[in-house]
LUMFIRO-743108 format. One record per residue (C-alpha): x, y, z; residue in one letter. Coordinates in steps of 0.02 Angstrom, whole numbers, plus 50000, padded with zeros to 5 digits. Each point is the difference from the previous one (the first is absolute). Last residue first. Example, Ala and Ser with C-alpha at 12.3 -4.5 7.8 and 13.67 -1.06 7.14 Angstrom:
<sites>
506844994750357S 499314982850033A 
</sites>
This chain:
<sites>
490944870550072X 500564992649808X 498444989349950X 499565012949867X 498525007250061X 501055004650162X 501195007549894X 498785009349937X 498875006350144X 502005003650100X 500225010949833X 498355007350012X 500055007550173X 501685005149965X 499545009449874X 498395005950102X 501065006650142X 501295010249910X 498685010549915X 500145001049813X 500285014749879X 499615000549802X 500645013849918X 499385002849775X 498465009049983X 500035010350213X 500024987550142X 499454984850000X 499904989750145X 500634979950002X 499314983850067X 500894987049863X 499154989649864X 498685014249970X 500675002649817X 500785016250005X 500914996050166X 500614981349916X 500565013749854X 500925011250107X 500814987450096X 500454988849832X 500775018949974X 501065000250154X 500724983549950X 499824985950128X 500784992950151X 498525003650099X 500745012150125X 501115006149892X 498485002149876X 499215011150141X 501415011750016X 499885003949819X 498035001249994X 499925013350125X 499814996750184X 498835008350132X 500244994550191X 501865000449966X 501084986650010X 501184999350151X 498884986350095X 499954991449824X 501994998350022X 500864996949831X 501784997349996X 500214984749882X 498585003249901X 500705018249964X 499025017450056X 501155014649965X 499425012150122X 500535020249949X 499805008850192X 499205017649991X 501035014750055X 499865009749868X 501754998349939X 499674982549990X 500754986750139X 500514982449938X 499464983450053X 
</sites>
């Protein structure tokens, strides 16, 4: 983590280092896809198509609450014989 000249902290979110307790309560698609080890725009599209709880905001920004993807991922992977 690196300080801006605004004060504001840039997070780069990896798989490796990823902390949902750290995550913001509102994520954007590309933190989201690190979450689910997928592209930001299969995020966008899985948004745009109901497959994923998500917010739009404005034509083209999609935003999702922390809770509900992980809601959905522990849904999956229980779906899927994995939890």
């Amino acid at each position: 983590m690196s300080d801006n000249t605004d004060g504001k902290e840039n997070i780069v979110y990896t798989k490796n280092t990823l902390d949902p307790a750290k995550l913001p309560h509102y994520m954007d698609a590309k933190q989201v896809a690190v979450l689910l080890a997928l592209a930001p725009q299969t995020v966008r599209k899985m948004a745009a198509h109901g497959e994923l709880p998500a917010y739009k905001v404005g034509k083209k920004l999609w935003r999702f609450r922390k809770n509900e993807i992980l809601d959905s991922k522990r849904w999956e992977a229980q779906k899927n014989g994995q939890a």
